[in-house]
C-alpha positions as CSV (number, residue, x, y, z in Angstrom):
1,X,0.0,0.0,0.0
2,X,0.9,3.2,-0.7
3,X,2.6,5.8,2.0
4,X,0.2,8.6,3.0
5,X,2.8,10.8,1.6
6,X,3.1,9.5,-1.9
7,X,-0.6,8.9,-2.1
8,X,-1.9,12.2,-1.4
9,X,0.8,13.8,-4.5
10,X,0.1,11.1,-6.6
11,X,-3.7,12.4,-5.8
12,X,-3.4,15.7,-5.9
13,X,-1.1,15.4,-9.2
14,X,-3.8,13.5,-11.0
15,X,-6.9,16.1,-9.7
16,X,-4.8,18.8,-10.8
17,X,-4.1,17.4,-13.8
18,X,-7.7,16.6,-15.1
19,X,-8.8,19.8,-14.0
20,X,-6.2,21.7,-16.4
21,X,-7.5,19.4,-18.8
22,X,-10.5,21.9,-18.7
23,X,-9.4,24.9,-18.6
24,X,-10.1,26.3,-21.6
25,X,-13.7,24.5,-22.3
26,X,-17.1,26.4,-22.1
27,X,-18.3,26.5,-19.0
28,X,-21.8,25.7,-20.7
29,X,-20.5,22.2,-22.1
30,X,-18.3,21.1,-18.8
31,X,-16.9,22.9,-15.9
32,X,-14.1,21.5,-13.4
33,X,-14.2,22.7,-9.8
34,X,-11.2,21.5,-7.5
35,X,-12.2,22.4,-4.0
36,X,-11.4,20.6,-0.4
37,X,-9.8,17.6,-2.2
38,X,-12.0,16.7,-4.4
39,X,-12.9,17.8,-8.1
40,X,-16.4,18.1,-9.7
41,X,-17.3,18.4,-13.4
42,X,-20.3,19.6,-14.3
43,X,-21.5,18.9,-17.9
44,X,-24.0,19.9,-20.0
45,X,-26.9,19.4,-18.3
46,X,-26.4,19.7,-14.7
47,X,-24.8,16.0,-14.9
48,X,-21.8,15.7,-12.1
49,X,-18.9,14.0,-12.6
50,X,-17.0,13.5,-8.8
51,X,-13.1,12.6,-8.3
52,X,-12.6,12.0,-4.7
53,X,-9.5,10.8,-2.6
54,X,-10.3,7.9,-0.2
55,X,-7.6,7.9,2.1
56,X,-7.9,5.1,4.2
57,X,-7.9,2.1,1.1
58,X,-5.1,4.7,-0.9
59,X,-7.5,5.0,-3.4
60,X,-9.3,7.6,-5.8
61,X,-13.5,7.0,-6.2
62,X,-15.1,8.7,-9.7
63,X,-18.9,9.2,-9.6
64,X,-21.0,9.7,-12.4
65,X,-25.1,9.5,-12.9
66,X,-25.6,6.0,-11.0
67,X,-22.1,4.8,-11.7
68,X,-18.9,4.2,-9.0
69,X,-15.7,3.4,-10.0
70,X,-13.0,2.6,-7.2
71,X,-9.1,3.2,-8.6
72,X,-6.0,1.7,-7.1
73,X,-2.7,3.0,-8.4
74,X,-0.7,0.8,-10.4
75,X,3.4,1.5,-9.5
76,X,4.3,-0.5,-12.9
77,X,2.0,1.1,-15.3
78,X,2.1,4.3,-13.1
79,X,-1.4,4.9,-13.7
80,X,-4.8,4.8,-11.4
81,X,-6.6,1.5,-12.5
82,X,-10.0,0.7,-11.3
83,X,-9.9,-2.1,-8.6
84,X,-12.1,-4.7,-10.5
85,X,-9.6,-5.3,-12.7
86,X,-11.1,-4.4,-16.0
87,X,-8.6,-2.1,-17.1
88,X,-9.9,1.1,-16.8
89,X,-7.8,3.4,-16.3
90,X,-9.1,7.1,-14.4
91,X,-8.0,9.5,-16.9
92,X,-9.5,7.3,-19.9
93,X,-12.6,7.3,-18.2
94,X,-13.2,10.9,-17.3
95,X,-12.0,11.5,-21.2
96,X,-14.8,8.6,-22.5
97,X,-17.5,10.1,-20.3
98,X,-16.6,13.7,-21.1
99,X,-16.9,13.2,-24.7
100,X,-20.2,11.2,-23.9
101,X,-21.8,13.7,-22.1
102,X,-20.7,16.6,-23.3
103,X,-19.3,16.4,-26.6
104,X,-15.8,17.0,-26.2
105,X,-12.5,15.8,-26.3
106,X,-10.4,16.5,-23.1
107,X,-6.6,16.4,-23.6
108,X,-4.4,16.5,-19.9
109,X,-1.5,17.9,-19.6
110,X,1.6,15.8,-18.6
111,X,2.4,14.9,-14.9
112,X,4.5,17.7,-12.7
């Protein structure tokens, strides 16, 4: 498992990094909001997407309509994969259900 220390900028490197990823999108198609850990997206619609650190598994939690997906990070791949083993990986996902929501296509800038 992951030291608090290294979790929380692995975290807060990732958050930071997908909300960048919006910075220069309308605000009427998808807006980020990175405040007191976590970050919400509102899309088009009034539709949340939520990005929130779970500190006591090390993990990152993505919310979106009815959906939960629970992310571990993966050292080798050096990437937040969800915990069910399907592959998914968090930034692919809020990229997939960005463009399925609202349309567009979210780049993110490389890690710090």
């Amino acid at each position: 498992m992951l030291d608090e220390k290294t979790y929380r900028h692995l975290l807060d490197d990732t958050l930071a990094r997908i909300d960048h990823g919006f910075d220069d999108v309308d605000p009427d198609l998808a807006e980020s909001n990175l405040s007191q850990g976590a970050l919400t997206i509102t899309m088009r619609g009034k539709q949340r997407l939520v990005l929130s650190p779970q500190p006591s598994p090390r993990q990152l939690w993505v919310a979106f309509r009815d959906r939960a997906w629970h992310f571990d990070w993966n050292e080798s791949r050096r990437c937040w994969l969800d915990d069910r083993g399907q592959d998914i990986e968090a930034f692919a996902l809020v990229a997939q259900l960005t463009q399925e929501s609202a349309g567009l296509t979210i780049t993110f800038p490389s890690s710090s």
